[in-house]
N, C-alpha and C positions, 0 to 999 in steps of 0.2 A: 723576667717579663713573661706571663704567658703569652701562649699562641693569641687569645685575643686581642690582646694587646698590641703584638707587634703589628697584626695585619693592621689596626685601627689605626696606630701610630704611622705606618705605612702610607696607608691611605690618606690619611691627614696632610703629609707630606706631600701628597703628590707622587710616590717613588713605586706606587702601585695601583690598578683600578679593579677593585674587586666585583668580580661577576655575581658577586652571592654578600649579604651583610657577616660583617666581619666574625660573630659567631659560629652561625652555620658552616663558614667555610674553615674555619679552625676544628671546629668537629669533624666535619669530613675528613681534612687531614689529617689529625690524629687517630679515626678510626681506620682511615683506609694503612697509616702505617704500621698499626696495629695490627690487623687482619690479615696482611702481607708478612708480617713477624712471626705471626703463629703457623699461616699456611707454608713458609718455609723452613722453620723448626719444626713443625708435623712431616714437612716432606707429603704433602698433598697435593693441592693444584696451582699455588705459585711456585715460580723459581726465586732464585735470587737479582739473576739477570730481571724477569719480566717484572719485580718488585723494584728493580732502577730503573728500568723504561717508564714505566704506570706512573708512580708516584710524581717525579718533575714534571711527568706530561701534565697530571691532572690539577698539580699545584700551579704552571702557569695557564693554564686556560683559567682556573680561579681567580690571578692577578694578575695575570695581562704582563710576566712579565717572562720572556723566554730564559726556561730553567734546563732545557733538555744537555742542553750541552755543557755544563754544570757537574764537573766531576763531586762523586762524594770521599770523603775522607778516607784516608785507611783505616782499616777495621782496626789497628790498635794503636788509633792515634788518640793523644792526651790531650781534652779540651783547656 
């Protein structure tokens, strides 16, 4: 399922209210994971830490749905 997808499918549901239509804010989140990816492998101006605060922040003001407190997986966990 793409990202547009699930937000749509989400949204459909009721199980999310999206601040932005459901493309734009799949782009945004993939670019800002993206950007966050690089700038921590460069070891430039994000960290690792401020790439796990940022991103669930800015994914639930997106869908209205509190992600902050939302551990993310271990680094070499098997999907």
């Amino acid at each position: 399922m793409t990202p547009v997808a699930a937000l749509d499918a989400g949204s459909d549901q009721g199980a999310l209210t999206l601040a932005l239509p459901a493309g734009k804010a799949a782009r945004n989140l993939v670019a800002l994971e993206g950007a966050d990816g690089y700038h921590i492998i460069a070891r430039t101006s994000v960290t690792a830490e401020q790439a796990r605060a940022c991103l669930p922040r800015y994914a639930s003001q997106t869908t209205g749905i509190e992600l902050t407190g939302v551990a993310a997986a271990p680094r070499n966990a098997v999907a």
